[in-house]
C-alpha positions as CSV (number, residue, x, y, z in Angstrom):
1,X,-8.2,-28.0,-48.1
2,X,-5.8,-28.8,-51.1
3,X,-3.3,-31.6,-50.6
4,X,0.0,-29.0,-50.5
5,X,-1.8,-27.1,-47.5
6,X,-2.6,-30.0,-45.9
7,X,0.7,-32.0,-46.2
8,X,1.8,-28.3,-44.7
9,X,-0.6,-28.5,-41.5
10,X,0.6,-31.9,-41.4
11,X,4.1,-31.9,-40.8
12,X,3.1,-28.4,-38.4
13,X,1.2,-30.7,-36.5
14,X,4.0,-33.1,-36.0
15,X,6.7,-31.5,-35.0
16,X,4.9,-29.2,-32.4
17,X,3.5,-32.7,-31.2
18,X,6.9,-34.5,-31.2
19,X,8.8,-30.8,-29.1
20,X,5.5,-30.6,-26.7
21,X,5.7,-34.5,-26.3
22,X,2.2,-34.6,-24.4
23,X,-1.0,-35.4,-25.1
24,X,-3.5,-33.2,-27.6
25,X,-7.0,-33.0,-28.6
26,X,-7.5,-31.5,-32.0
27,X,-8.8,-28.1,-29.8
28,X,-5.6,-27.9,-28.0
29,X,-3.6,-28.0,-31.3
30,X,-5.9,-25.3,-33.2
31,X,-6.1,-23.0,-30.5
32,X,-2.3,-23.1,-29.9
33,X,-1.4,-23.3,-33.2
34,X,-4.3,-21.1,-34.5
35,X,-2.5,-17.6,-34.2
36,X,1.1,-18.6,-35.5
37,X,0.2,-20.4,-38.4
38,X,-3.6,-19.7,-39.3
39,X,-4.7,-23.1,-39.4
40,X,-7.9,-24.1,-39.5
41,X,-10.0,-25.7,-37.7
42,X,-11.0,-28.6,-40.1
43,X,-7.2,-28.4,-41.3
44,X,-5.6,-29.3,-37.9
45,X,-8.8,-32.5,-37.5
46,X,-7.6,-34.3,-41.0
47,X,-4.0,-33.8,-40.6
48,X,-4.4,-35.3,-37.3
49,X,-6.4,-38.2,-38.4
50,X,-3.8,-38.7,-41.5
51,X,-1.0,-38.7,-39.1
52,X,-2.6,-41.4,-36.8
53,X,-3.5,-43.6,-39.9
54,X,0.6,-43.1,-41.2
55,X,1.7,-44.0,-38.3
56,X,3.4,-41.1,-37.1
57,X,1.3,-40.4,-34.0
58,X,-0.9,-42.5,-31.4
59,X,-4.6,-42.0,-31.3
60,X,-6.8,-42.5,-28.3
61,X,-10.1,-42.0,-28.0
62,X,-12.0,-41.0,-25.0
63,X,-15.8,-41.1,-24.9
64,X,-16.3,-38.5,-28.0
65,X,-13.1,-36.8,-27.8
66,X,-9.9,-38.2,-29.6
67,X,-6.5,-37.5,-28.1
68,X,-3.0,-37.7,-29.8
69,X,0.2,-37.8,-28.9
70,X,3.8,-38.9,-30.5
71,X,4.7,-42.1,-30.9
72,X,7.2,-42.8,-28.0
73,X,9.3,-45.3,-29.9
74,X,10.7,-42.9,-32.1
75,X,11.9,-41.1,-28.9
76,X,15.2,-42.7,-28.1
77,X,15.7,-44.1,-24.6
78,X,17.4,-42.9,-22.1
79,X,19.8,-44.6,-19.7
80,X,19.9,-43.5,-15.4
81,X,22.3,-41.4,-16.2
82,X,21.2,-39.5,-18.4
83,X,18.1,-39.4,-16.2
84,X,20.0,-38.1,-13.4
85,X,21.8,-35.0,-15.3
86,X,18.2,-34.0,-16.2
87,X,16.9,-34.5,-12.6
88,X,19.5,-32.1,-11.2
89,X,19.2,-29.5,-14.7
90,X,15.6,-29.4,-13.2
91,X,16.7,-29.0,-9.5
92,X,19.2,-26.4,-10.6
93,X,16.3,-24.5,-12.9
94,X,14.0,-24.2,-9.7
95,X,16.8,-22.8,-7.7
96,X,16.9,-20.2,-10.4
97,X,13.3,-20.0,-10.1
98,X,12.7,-19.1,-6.8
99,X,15.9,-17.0,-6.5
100,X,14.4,-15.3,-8.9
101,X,10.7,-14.9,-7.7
102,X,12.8,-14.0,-4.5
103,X,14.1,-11.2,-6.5
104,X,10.6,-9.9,-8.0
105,X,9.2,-9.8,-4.9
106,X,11.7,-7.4,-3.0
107,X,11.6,-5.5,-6.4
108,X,8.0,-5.3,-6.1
109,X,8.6,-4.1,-2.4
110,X,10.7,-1.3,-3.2
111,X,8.7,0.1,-5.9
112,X,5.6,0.3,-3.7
113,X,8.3,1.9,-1.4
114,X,9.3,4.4,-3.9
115,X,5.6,5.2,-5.4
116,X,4.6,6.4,-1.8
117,X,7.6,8.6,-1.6
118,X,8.0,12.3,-2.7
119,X,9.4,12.5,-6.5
120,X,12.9,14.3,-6.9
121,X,11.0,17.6,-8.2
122,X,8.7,17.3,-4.9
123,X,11.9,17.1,-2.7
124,X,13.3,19.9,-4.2
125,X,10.1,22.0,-3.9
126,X,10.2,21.0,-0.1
127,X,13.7,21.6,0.3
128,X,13.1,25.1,-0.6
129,X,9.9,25.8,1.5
130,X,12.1,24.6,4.6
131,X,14.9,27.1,3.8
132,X,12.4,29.9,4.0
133,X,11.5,28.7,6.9
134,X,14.4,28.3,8.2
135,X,15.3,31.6,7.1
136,X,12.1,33.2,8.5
137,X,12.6,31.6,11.9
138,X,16.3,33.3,11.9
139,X,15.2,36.3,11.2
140,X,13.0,36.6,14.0
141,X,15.3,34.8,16.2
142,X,17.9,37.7,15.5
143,X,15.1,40.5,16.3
144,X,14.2,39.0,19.7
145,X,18.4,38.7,20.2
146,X,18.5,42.4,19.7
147,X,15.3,43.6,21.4
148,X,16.0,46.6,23.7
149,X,13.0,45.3,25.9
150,X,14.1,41.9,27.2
151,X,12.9,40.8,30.8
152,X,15.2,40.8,33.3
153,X,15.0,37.7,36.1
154,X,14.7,40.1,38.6
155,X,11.5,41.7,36.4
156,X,9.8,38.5,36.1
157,X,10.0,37.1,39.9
158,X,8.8,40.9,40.9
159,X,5.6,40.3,38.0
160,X,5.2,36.8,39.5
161,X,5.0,38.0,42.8
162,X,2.6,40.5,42.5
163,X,0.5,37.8,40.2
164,X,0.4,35.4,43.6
165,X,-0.6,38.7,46.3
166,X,-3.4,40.1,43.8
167,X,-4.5,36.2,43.3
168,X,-4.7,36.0,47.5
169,X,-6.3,39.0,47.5
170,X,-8.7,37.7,45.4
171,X,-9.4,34.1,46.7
172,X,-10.1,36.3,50.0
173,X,-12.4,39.3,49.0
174,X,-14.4,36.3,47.3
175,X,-14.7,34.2,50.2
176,X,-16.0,37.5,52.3
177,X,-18.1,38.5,49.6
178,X,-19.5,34.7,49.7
179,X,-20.0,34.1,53.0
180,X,-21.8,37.6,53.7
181,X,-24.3,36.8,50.9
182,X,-24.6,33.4,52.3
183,X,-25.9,35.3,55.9
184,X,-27.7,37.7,53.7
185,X,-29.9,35.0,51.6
186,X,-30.4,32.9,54.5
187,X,-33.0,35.4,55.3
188,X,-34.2,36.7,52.1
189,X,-37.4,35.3,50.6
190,X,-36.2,34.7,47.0
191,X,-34.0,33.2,45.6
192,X,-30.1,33.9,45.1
193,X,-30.4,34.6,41.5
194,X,-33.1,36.8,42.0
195,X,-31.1,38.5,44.9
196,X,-28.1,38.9,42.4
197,X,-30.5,40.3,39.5
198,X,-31.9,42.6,41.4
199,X,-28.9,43.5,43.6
200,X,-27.0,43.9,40.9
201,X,-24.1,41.5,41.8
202,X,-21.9,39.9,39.1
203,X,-19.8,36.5,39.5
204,X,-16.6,35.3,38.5
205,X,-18.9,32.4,36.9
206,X,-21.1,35.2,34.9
207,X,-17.6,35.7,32.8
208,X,-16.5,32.5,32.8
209,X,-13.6,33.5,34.9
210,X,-11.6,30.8,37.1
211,X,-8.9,32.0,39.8
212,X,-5.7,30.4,38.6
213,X,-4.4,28.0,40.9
214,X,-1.0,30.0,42.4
């Protein structure tokens, strides 16, 4: 490393120290500084150590591992204050904060909420699919409107009628039919299917047909 480039790493090295103002290894400087400025590794380790022996930074070391930081005396003090304007610049910045996390997150909401709903060009396609619909449903609500065959009340309570005295009839031809078969079979050898094979009778049940309830 020649003297110019490392006088340069040098005074990179102490003024990102001296705005960070917290402790570094020689790894946390490269790898932070690594991408900006293309230091090297071995660049960043002797600028270091020739800032620590001029004076311009504190070196501690810690088992293996050497840490440095800027001297805090060339940091001027600062009075109570001026401690207390920065105490409530940092409560006021974490108001900010959290208003805005507060923000991002009912952003976030509504755009879930808007991916899961239809896009403008999918409205519009269903919009029109409902007017013809709507149109077809019209259209065969006007034809029923002007049907010539409509069903007068007096019509259907004659149809239902009839409906309840063929169902009676019904219910009682089957229960004569039953119990007559019942006095037949009592004395018949074999059994009631084989008296209805070979008699040639056929149920309601054969056709799966049930007397509505009326």
């Amino acid at each position: 490393v020649s003297k110019g480039a490392g006088e340069g790493a040098a005074a990179i090295l102490l003024r990102y120290l001296q705005e960070q103002n917290r402790p570094h290894s020689a790894q946390d400087a490269f790898g932070n500084l690594q991408r900006e400025h293309g230091l090297g590794k071995t660049a960043v380790v002797k600028a270091l150590e020739q800032l620590a022996q001029q004076g311009k930074i504190k070196e501690k070391v810690y088992g293996k591992q050497k840490i440095y930081f800027p001297d805090q005396d060339r940091f001027g003090s600062v009075n109570d204050s001026e401690l207390k304007g920065l105490d409530n610049e940092i409560s006021e910045l974490s108001c900010k904060v959290q208003t805005l996390q507060q923000n991002c997150r009912h952003m976030e909401s509504e755009l879930k909420e808007l991916k899961g709903s239809m896009t403008t060009p999918e409205m519009v396609k269903e919009i029109e699919e409902l007017k013809k619909d709507c149109a077809n449903y019209t259209e065969k609500l006007e034809r029923i409107k002007s049907a010539a065959n409509h069903v007068t009340p007096e019509e259907k309570e004659k149809v239902y009628n009839e409906k309840k005295l063929y169902c009676r009839e019904w219910r009682r031809r089957k229960r004569m039919a039953t119990e007559l078969l019942d006095a037949i079979l009592e004395g018949y050898p074999k059994s009631k299917k084989q008296f209805f094979e070979e008699v040639g009778i056929e149920t309601d049940e054969d056709f799966n047909v049930t007397l509505p309830n009326v």
